[in-house]
Backbone as numpy.savetxt, mean C-alpha at the origin, in Angstrom:
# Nx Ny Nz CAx CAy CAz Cx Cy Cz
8.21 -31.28 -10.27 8.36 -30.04 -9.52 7.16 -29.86 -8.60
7.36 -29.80 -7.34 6.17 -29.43 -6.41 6.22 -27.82 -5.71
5.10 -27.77 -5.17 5.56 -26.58 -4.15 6.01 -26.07 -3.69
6.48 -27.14 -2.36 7.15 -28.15 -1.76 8.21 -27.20 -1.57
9.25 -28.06 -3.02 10.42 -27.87 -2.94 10.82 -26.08 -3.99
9.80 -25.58 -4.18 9.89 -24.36 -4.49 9.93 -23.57 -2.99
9.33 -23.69 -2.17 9.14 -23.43 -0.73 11.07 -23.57 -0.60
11.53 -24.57 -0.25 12.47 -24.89 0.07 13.10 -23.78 -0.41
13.44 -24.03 -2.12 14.68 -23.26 -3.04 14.22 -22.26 -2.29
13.33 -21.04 -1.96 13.13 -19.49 -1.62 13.97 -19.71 -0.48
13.54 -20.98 0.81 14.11 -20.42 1.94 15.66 -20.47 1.46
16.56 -21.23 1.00 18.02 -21.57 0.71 18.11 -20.10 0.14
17.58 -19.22 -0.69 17.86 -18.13 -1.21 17.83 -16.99 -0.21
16.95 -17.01 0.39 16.62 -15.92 1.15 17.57 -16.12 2.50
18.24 -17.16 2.64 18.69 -17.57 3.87 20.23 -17.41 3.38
20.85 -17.50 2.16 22.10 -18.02 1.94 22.70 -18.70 2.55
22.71 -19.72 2.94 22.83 -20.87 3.44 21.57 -22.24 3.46
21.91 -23.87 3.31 21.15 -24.67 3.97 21.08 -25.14 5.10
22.17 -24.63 5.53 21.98 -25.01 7.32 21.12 -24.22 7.56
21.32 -23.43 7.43 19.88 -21.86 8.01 18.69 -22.18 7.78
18.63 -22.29 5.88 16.98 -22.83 5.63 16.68 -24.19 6.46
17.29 -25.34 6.66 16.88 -26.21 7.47 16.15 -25.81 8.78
16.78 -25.33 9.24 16.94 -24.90 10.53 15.61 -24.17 10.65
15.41 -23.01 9.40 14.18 -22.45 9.46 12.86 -23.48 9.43
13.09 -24.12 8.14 11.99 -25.12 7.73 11.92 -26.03 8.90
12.44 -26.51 9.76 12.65 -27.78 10.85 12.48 -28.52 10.17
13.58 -28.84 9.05 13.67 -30.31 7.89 15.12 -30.71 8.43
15.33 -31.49 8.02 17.11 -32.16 8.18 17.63 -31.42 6.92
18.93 -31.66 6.76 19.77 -30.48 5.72 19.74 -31.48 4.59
19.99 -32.80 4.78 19.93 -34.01 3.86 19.13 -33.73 2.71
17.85 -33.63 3.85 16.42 -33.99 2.99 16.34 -32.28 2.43
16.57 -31.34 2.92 16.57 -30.14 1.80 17.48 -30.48 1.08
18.35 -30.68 0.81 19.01 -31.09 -0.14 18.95 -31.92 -1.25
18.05 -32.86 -0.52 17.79 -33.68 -1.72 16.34 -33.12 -2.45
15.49 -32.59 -1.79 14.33 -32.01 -2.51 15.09 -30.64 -3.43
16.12 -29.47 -3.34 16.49 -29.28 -4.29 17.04 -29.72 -5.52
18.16 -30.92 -5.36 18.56 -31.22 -6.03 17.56 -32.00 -6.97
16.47 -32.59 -6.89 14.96 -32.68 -7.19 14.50 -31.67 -7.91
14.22 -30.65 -7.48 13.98 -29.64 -8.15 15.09 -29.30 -9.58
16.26 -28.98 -9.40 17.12 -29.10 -10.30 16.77 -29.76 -11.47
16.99 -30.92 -11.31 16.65 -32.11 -12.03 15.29 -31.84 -13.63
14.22 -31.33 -12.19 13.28 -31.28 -13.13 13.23 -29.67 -13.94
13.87 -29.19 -13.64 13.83 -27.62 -14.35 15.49 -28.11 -15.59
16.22 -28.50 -15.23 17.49 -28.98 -15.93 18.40 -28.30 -16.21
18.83 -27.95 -14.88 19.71 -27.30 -14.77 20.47 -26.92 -13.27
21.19 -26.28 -12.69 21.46 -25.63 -11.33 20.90 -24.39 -11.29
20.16 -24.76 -10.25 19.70 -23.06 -9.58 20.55 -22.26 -8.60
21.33 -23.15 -8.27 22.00 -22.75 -6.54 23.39 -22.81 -7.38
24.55 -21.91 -6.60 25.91 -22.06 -6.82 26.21 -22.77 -5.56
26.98 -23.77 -4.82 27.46 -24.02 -3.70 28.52 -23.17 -3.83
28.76 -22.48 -2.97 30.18 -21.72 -2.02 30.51 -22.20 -0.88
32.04 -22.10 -0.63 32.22 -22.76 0.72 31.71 -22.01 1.80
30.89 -20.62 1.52 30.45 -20.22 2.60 28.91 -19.53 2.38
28.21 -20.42 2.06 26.77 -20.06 1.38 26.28 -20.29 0.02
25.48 -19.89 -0.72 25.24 -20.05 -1.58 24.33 -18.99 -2.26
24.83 -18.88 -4.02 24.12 -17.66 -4.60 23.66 -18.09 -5.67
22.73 -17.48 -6.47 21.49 -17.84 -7.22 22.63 -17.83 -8.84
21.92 -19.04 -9.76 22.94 -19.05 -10.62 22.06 -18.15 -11.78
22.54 -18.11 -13.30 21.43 -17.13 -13.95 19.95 -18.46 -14.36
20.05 -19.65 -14.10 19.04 -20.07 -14.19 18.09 -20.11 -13.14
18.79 -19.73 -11.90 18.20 -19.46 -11.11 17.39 -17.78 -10.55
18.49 -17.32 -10.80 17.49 -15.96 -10.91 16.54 -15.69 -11.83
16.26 -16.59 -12.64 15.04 -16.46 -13.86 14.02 -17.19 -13.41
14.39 -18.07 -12.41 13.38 -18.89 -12.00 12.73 -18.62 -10.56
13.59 -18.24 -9.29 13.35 -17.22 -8.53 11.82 -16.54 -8.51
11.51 -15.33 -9.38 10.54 -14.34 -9.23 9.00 -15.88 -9.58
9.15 -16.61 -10.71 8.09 -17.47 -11.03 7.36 -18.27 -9.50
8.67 -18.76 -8.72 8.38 -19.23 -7.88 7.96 -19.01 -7.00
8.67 -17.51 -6.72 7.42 -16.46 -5.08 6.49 -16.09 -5.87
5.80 -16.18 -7.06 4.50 -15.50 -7.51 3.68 -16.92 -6.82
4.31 -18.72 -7.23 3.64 -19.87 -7.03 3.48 -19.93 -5.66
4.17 -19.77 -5.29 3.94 -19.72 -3.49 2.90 -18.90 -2.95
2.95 -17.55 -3.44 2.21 -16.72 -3.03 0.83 -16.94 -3.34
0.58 -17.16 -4.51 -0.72 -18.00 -5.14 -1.23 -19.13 -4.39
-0.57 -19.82 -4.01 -0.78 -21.16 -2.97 -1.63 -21.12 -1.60
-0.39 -19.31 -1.28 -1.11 -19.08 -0.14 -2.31 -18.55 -0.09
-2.51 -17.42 -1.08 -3.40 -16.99 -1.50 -5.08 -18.38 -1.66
-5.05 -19.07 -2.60 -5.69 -20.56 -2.63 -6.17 -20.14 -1.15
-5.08 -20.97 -0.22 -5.38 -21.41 0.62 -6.68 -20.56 1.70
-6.05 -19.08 1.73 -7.00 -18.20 2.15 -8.20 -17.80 2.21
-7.93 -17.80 0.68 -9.57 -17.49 -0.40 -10.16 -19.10 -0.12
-9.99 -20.12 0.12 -10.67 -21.38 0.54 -11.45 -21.34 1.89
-10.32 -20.89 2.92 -11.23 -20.30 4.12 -12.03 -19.26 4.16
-11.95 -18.42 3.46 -12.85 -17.01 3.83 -14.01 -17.32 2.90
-14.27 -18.21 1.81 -15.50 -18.50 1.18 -16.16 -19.46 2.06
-16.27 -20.16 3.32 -16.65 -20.22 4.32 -17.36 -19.55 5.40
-16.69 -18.15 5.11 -17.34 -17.49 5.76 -16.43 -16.48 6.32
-16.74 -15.09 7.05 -16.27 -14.70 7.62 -15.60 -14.54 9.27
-15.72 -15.89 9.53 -16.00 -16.33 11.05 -14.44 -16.59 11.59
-13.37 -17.37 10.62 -11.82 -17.69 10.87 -10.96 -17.31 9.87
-9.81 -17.73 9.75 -8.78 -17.60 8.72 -8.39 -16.38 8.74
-7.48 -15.24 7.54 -7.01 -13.94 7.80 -6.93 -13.60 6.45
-6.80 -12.27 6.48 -6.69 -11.17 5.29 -5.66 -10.65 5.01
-5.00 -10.79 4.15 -4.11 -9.53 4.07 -4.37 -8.39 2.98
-4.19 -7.43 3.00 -4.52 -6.49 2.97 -3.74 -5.51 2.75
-3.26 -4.95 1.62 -2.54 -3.77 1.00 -3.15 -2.43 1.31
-2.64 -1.46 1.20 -2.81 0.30 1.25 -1.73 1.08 1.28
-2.18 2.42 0.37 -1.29 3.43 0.43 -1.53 3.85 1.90
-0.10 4.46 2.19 0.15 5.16 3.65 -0.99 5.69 4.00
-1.37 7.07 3.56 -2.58 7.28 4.25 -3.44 7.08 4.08
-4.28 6.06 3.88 -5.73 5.52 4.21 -4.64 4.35 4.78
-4.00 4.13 5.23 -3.35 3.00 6.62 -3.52 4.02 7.85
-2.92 5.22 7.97 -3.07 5.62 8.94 -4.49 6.47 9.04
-5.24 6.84 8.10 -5.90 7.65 8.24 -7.60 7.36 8.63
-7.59 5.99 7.78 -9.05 5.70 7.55 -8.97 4.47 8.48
-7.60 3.43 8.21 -8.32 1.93 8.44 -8.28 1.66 10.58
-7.53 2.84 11.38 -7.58 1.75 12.51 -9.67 2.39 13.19
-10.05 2.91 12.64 -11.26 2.67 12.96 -12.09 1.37 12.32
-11.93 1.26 11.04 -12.33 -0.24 10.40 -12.16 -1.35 11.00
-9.98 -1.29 11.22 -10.02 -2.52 11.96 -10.98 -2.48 13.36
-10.56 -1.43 14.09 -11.07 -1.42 15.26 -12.97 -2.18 15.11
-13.67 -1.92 14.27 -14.71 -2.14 14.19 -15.15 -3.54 12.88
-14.09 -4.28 12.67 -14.15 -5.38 12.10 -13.61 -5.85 13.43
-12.90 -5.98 13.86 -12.19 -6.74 15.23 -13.28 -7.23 16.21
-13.99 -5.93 16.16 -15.52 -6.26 17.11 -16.44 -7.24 16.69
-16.32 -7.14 15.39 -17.21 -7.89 14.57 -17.09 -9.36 13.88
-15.68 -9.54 14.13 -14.99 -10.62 13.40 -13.67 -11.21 14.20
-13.53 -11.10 15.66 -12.40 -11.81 16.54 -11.43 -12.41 15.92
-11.83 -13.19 15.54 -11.13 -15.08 14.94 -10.57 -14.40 13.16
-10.61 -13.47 12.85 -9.62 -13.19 11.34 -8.55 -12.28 11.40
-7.92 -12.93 11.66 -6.09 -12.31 11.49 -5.86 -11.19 10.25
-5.52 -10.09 10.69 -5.65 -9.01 9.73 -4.11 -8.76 9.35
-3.54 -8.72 8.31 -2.12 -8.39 7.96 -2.57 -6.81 6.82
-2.07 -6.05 7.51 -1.78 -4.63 6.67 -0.36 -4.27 6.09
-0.46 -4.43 4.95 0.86 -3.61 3.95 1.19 -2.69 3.54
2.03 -1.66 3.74 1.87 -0.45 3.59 2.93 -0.19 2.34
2.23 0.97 1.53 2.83 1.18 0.57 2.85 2.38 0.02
4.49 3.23 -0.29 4.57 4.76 -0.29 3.36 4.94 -1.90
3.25 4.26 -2.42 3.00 4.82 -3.80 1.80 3.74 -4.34
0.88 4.66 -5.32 -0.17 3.51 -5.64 0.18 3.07 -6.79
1.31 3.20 -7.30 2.25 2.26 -8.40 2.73 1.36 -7.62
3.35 1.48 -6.43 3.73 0.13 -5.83 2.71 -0.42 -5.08
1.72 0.03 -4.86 0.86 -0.62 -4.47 0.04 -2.07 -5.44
-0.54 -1.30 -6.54 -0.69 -2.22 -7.50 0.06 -3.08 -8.43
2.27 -3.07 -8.09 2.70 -4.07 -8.74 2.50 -5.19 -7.70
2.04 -5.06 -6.36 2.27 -5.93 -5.20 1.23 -6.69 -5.08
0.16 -6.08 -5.83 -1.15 -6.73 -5.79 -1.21 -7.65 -6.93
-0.19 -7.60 -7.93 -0.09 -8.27 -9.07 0.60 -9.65 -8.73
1.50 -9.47 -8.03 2.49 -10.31 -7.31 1.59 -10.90 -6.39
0.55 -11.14 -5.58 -0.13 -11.70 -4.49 0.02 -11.42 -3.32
0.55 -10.90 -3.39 1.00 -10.40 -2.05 -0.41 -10.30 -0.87
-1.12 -9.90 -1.28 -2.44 -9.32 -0.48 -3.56 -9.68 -1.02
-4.50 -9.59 -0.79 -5.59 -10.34 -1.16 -6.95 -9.28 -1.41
-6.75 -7.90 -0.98 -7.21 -6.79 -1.32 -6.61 -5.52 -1.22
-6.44 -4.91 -2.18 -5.84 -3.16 -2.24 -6.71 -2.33 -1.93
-6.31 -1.22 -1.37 -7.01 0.12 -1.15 -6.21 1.25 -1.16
-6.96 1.92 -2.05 -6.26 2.78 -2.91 -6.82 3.70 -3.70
-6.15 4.50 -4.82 -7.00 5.11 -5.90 -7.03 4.07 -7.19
-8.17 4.53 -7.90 -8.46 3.78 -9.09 -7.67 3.14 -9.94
-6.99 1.71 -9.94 -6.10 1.55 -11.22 -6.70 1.41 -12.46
-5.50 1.81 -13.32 -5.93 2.36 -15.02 -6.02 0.56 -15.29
-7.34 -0.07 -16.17 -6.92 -1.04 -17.12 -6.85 -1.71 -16.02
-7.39 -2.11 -14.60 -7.29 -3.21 -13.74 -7.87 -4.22 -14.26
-7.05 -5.85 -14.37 -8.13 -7.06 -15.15 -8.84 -7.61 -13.99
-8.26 -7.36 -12.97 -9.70 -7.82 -11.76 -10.89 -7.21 -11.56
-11.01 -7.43 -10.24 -11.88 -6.09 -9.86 -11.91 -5.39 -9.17
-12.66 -4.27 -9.22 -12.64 -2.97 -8.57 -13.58 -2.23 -8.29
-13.87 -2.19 -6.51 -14.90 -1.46 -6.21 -14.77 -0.45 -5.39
-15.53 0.54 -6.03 -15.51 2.01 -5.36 -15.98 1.73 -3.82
-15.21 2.42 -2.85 -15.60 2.45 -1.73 -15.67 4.01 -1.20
-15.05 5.42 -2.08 -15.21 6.69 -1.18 -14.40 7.56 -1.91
-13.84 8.39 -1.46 -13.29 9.48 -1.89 -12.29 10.27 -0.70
-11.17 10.65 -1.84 -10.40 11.09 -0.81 -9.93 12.54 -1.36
-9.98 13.60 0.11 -10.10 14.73 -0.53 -8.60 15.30 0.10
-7.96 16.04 -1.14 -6.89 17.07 -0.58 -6.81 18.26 -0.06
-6.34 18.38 1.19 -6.40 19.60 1.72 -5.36 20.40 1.65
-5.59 21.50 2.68 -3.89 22.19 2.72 -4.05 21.95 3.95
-2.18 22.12 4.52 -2.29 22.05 6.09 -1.20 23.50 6.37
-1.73 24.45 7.05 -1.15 25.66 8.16 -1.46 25.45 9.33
0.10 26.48 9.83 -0.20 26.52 11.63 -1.30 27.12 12.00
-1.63 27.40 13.00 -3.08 27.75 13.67 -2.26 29.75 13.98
-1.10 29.93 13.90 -1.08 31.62 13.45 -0.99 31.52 12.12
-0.93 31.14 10.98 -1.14 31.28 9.84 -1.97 32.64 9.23
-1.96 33.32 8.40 -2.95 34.50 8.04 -4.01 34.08 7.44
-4.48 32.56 7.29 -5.39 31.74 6.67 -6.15 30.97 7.87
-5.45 31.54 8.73 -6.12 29.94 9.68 -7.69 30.04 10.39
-7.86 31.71 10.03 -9.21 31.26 10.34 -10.43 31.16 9.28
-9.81 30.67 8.13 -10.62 30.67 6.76 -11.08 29.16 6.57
-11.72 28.40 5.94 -12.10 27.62 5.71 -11.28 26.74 4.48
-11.47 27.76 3.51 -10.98 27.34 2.21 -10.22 28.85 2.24
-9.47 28.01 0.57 -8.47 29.25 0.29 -8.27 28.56 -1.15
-7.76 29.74 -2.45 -7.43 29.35 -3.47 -5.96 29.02 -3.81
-5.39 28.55 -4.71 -4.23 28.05 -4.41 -3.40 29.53 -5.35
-3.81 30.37 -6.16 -3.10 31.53 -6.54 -2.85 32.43 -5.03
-3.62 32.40 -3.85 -3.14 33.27 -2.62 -1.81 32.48 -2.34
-1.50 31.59 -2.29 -0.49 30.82 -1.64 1.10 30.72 -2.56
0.87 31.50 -3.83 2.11 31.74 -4.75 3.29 31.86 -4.25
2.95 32.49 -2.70 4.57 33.55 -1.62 4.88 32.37 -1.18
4.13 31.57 -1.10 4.41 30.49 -0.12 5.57 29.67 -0.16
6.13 29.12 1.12 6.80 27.78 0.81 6.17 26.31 0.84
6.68 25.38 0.50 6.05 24.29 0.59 7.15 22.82 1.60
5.94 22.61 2.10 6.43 21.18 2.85 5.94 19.69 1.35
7.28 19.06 0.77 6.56 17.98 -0.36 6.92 16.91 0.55
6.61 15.68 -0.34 5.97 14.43 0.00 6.48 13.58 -0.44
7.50 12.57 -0.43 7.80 11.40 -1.67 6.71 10.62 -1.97
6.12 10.50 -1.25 4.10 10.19 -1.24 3.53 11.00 -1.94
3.83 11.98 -2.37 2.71 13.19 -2.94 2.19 12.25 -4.55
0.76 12.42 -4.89 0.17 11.35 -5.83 0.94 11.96 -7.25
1.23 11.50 -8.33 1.53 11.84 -9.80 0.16 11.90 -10.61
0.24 12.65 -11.20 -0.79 12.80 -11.87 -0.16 13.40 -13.39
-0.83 12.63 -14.11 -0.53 12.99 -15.91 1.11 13.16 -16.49
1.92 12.25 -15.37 2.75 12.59 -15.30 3.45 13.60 -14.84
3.29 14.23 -13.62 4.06 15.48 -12.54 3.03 14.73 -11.20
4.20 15.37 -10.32 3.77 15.15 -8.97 2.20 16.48 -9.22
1.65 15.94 -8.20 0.53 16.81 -7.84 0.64 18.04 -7.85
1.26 18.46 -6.73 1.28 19.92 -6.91 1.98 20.65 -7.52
3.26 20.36 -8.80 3.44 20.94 -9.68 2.26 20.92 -10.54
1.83 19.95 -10.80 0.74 20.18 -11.98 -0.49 21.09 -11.46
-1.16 21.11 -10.06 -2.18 22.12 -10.13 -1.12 23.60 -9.65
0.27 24.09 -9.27 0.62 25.17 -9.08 1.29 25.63 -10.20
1.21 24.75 -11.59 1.50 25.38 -13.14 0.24 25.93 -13.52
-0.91 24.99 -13.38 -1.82 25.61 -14.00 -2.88 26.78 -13.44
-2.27 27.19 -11.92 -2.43 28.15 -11.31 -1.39 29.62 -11.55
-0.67 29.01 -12.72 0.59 30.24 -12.82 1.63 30.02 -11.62
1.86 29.55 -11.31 3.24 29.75 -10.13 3.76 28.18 -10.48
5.24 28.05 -9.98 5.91 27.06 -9.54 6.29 26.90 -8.09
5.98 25.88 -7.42 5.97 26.12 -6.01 7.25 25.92 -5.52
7.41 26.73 -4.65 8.74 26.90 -4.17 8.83 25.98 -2.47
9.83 24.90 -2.66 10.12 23.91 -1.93 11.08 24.08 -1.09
10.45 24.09 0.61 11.03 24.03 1.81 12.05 23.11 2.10
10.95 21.86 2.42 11.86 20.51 2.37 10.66 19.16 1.68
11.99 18.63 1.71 11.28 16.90 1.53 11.20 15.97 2.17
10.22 15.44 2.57 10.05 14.57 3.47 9.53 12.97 2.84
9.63 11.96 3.61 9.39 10.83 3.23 7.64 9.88 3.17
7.40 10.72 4.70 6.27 10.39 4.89 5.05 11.63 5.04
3.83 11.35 4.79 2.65 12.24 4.66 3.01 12.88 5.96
2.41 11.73 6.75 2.38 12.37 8.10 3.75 13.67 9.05
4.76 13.14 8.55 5.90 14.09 8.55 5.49 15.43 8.07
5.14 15.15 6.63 4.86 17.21 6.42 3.52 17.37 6.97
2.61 16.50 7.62 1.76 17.45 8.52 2.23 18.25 9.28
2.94 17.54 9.76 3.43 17.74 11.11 4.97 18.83 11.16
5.54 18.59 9.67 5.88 20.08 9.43 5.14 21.51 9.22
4.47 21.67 8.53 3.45 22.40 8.55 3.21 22.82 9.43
2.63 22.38 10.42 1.80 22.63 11.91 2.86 23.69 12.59
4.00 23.35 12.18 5.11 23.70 13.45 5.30 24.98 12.15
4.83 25.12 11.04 5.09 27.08 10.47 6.37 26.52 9.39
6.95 25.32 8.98 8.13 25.08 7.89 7.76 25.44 7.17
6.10 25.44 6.74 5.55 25.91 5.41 4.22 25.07 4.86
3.39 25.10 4.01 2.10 24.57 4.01 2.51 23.13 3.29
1.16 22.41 3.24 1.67 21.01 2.97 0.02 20.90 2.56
-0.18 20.33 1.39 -0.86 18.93 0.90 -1.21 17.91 1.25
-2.07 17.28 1.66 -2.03 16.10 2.45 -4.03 15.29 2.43
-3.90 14.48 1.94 -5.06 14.06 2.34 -6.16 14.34 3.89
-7.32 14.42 3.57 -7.83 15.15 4.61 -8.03 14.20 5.78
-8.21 12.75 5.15 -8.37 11.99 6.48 -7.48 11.24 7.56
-5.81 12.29 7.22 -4.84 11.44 7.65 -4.57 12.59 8.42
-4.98 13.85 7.88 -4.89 15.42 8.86 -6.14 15.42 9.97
-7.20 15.24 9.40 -8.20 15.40 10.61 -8.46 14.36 11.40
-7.91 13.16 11.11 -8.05 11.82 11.63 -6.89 11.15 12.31
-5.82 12.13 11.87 -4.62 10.75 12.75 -3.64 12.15 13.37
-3.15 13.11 12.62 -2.08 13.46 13.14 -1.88 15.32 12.95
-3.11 15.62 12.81 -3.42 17.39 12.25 -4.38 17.81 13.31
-4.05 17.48 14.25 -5.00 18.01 15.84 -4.86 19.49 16.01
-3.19 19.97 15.82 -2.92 21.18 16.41 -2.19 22.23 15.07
-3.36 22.10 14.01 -2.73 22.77 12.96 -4.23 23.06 12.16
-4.06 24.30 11.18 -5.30 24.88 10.63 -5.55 23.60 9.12
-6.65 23.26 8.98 -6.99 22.57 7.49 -7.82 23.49 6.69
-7.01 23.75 5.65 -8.39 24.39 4.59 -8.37 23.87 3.12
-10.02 23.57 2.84 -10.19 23.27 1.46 -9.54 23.82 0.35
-9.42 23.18 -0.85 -9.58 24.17 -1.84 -10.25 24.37 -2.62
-10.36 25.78 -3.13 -11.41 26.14 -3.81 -11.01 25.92 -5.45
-11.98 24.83 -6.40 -12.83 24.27 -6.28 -11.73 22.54 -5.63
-13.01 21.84 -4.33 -11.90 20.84 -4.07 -11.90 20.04 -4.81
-9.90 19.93 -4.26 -9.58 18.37 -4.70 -9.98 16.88 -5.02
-10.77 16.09 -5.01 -11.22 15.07 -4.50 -10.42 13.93 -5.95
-10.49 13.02 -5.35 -10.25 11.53 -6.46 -10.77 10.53 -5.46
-11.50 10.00 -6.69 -12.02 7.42 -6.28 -10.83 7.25 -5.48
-11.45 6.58 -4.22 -10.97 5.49 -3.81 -11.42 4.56 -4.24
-10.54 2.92 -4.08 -11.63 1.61 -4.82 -10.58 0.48 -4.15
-11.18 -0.57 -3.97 -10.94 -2.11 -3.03 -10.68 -2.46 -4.63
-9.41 -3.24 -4.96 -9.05 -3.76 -6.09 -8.62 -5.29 -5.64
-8.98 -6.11 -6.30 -8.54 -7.75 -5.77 -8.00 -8.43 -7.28
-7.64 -9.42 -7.51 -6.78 -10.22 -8.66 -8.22 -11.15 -8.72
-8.97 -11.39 -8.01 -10.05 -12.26 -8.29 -11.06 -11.40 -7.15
-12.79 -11.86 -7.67 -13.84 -11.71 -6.86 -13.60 -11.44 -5.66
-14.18 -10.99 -4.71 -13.90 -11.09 -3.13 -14.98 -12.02 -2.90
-14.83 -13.11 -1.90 -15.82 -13.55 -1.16 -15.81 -13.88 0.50
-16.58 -14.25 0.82 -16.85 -14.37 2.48 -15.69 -13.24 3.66
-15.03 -13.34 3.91 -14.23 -12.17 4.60 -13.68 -11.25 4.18
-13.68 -11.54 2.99 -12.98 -10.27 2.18 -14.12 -9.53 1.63
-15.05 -9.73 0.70 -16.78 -9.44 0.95 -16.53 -8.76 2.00
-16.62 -9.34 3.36 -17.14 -8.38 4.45 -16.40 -7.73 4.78
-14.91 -7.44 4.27 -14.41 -6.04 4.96 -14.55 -5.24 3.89
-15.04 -5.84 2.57 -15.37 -4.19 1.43 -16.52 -3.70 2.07
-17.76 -4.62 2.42 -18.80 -4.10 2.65 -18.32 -3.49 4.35
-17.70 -3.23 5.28 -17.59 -2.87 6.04 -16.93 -1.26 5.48
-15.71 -1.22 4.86 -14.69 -0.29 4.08 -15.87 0.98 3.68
-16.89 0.14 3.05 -17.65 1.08 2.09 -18.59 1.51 3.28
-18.98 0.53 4.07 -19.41 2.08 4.51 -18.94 2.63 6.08
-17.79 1.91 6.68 -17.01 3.57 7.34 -16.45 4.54 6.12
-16.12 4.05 5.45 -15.17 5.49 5.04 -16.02 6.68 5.00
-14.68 7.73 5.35 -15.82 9.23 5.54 -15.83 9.43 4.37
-16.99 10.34 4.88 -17.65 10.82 3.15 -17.49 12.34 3.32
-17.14 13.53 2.26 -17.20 14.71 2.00 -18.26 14.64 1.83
-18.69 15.93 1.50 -20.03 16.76 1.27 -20.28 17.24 0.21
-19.81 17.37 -1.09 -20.00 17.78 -2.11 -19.30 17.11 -3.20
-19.33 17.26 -4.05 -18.72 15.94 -5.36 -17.72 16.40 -5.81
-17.41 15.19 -6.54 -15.87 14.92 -6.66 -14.93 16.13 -7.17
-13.74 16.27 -7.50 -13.22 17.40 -8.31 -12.20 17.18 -8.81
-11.42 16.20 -7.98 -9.65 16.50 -8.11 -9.32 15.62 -9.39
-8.39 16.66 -9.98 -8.15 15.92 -11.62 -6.78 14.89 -11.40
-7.20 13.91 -11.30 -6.15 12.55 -11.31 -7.40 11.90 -11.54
């Protein structure tokens, strides 16, 4: 069993067809063919069903499937982590994150690794949830996460900042010229939620701090992305939650932000499946120190 022809079996799967995967791979159909049937051989069994019009994964094959994009991915991975312990000078990163620190924090980073580092190909992954963030990082997918703290990570994990929750109102709001505000004034309120909004102890966020404020918050709409209920908010649908550096930094220009009293805050942290070295090294040590920093210490219970 080689690589190789694990490479192959994904494209025939992902392609349903071998004319296609050929075609993709620029191999002859023969010779994919015969490197599966190779493969076969040595696992002992059929992975592939032939159909007269494509082909679908048999149950030895769907068991074998997930093993094989982890080997590939690992491969590539290898290959990466080989160049960037070289140095930070060529080769590329990829690079996982929840939505907002993608939009909020990193195009100043890239912008200022780009300056600093031309020649490294940057791949960003975006991801609604830091549960899916960290099964993807398990899988290889990326070669560094950024994110909040995972529970029980066997790699490693380094703190790079903090990310603080705000509220977001329109600029007529009866709050908007306050700074901060407590979250018992906001009981009348409606709310703009988040399918992004973080879980904590088991409940989304802001059920759990608007129980233990006495109220249940009463829900406007739902939206998919952060940036969406800013940007509801702004326009008066109703207040919204939202990390502060995706409101004051990407898309909360024309809308009021206020703290809360006492604030929100939770770890951010660069999580990897192994050490970082040479380019990946240098975009933690870059990460750590753009990210903005608040002014007072931490708070937010997650």
């Amino acid at each position: 069993m080689s690589l190789r022809q694990m490479e192959y079996f994904l494209a025939v799967v992902d392609e349903a067809s071998f004319t296609r995967a050929a075609d993709a791979l620029h191999v002859s159909q023969p010779a994919l063919s015969h490197q599966i049937k190779a493969l076969e051989r040595s696992v002992g069994g059929e992975l592939l069903e032939r159909l007269p019009r494509g082909v679908r994964l048999t149950p030895m094959g769907r068991a074998f499937r997930p093993h094989a994009e982890r080997a590939v991915r690992s491969a590539d991975q290898a290959r990466r982590a080989a160049r960037a312990a070289a140095g930070a000078e060529g080769g590329e990163l990829h690079l996982a994150a929840v939505h907002s620190v993608a939009v909020g924090v990193l195009p100043d980073v890239f912008a200022r690794w780009q300056a600093a580092h031309p020649h490294v190909l940057l791949h960003l992954h975006e991801y609604a949830t830091s549960q899916a963030l960290e099964e993807e990082v398990e899988r290889g997918t990326a070669d560094l996460a950024i994110g909040p703290a995972p529970a029980d990570w066997p790699g490693t994990v380094v703190p790079v900042g903090e990310e603080e929750a705000v509220l977001v109102v329109p600029f007529d709001d009866r709050f908007a010229a306050r700074s901060t505000v407590t979250l018992p004034e906001l009981a009348d309120r409606s709310w703009i939620r988040c399918a992004m909004e973080p879980v904590v102890h088991g409940e989304r966020f802001l059920d759990f701090v608007c129980t233990r404020a006495g109220f249940a918050p009463r829900t406007a709409v739902w939206t998919e992305h952060t940036s969406t209920a800013v940007r509801m908010a702004a326009a008066g649908v109703g207040v919204c939650v939202a990390p502060s550096h995706i409101v004051r930094g990407a898309v909360g220009e024309d809308c009021a932000v206020l703290s809360h009293t006492p604030p929100w805050r939770r770890p951010m942290t660069v999580f990897t499946r192994v050490p970082p070295t040479g380019a990946a090294q240098a975009f933690v040590d870059l990460l750590r120190e753009a990210w903005p920093r608040p002014g007072a210490p931490a708070a937010l219970p997650v």
